[in-house]
C-alpha positions in Angstrom: 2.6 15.0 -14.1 1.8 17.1 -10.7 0.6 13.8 -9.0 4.0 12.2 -9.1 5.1 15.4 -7.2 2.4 14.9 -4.8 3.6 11.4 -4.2 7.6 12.8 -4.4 6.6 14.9 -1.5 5.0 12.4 0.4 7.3 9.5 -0.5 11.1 11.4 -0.2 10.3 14.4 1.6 7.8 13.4 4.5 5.9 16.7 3.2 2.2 15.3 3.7 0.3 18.5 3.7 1.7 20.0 0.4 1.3 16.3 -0.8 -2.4 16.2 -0.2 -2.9 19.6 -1.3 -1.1 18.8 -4.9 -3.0 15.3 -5.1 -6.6 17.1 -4.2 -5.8 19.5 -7.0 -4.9 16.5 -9.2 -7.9 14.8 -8.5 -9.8 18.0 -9.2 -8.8 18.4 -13.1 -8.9 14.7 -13.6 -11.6 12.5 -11.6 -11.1 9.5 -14.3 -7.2 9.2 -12.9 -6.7 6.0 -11.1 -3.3 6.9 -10.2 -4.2 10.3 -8.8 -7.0 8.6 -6.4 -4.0 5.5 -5.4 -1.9 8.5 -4.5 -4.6 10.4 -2.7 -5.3 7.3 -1.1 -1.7 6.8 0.2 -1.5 10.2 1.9 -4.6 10.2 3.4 -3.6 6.8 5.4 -0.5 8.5 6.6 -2.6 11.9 7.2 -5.2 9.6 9.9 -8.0 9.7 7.4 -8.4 6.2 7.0 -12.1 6.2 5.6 -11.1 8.8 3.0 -7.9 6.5 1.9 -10.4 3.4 1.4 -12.7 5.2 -0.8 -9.9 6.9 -2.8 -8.2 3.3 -3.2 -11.2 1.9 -4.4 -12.1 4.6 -6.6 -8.4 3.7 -8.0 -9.3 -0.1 -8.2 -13.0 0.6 -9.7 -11.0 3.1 -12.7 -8.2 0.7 -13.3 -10.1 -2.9 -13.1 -9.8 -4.1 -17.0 -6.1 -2.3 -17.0 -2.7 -3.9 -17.5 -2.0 -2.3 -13.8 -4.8 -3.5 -11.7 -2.3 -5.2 -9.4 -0.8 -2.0 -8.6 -3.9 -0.2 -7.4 -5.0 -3.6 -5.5 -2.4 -2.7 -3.5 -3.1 0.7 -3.0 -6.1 -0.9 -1.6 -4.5 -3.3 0.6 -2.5 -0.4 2.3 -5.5 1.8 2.6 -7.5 -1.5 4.4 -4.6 -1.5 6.5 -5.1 1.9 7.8 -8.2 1.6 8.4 -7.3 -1.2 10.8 -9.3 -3.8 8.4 -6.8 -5.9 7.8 -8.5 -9.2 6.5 -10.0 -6.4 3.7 -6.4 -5.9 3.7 -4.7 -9.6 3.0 -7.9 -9.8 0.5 -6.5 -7.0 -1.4 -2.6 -8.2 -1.3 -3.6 -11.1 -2.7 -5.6 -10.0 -5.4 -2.7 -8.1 -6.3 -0.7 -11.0 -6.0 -2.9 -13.0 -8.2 -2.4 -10.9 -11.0 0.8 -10.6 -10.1 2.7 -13.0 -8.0 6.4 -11.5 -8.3 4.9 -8.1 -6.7 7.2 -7.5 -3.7 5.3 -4.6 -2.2 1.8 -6.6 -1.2 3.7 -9.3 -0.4 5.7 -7.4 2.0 2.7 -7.1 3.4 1.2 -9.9 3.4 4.0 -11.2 5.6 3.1 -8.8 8.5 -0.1 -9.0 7.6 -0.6 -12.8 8.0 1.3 -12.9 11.2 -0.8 -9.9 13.0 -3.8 -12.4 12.1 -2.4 -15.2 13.6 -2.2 -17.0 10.4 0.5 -19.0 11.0 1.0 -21.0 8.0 0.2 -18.6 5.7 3.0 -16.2 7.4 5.5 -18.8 6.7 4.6 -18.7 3.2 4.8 -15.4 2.8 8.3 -15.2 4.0 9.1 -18.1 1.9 7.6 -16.1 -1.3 9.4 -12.8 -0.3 13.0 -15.2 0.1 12.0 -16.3 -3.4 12.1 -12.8 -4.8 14.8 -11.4 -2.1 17.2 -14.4 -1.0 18.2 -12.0 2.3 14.7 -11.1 2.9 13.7 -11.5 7.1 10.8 -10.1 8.9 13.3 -7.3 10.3 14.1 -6.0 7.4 10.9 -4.2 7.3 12.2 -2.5 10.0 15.3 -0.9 8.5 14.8 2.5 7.5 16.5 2.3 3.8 13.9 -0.8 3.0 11.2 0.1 0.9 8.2 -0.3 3.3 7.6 3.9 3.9 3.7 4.1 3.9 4.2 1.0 6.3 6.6 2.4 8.5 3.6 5.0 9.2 0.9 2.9 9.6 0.2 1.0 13.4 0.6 -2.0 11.5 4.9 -1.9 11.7 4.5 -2.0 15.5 3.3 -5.5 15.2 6.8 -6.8 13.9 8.8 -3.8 15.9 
């Protein structure tokens, strides 16, 4: 499937033009692909087309809403809010992803930085508490380490905000 090599190339090789070129021409055989619009999504946040990452997230959350995996493109969502700077439409996203599926890490992860940038105190603490639930280990500066599994969020303005 070309669009995991779009997301390959984004993900592990930092290769974001060829990336978006694969995931347009993904998009272009298969419009109906909610997986091919969550990936377009993704690359177009760390490409600074934050408008064009929204709409392709939603387009993935509109496609996959009655699936088994409409958690996962929630959070698609939640990143694309995020770099759009609309980060209440973000937290909204993280935790409809977490609400169909509360042991997600990723939104979470998150929703801990998230929560914090927002002066959401409370809820911050929470969300560190959740995250220690599914990583006993797990502090805010771990997001910071480059081996943790945070890339698109490593891109995004949001990381300065616990850096």
């Amino acid at each position: 499937m070309q669009i995991l090599t779009a997301h390959y190339r984004y993900l592990q090789e930092s290769r974001v033009p060829e990336a978006l070129q694969i995931a347009e021409g993904c998009i272009d055989k298969e419009r109906s692909n909610p997986l091919a619009w969550a990936v377009l999504s993704n690359i177009l946040a760390v490409d600074q087309q934050p408008e064009q990452s929204y709409h392709a997230a939603m387009r993935s959350v509109r496609l996959s809403q009655r699936g088994n995996y409409a958690y996962y493109f929630q959070h698609f969502a939640c990143m694309a809010a995020v770099s759009n700077a609309d980060y209440e439409q973000a937290v909204a996203h993280a935790n409809h992803s977490l609400a169909l599926k509360p042991n997600f890490a990723s939104p979470l992860r998150y929703k801990v930085v998230l929560d914090k940038v927002l002066g959401n105190e409370i809820d911050h603490r929470q969300s560190v508490k959740n995250m220690r639930r599914l990583e006993a280990d797990f502090t805010v500066n771990k997001l910071l380490d480059l081996t943790y599994p945070v890339n698109t969020m490593r891109r995004l303005p949001l990381i300065e905000a616990i850096a």
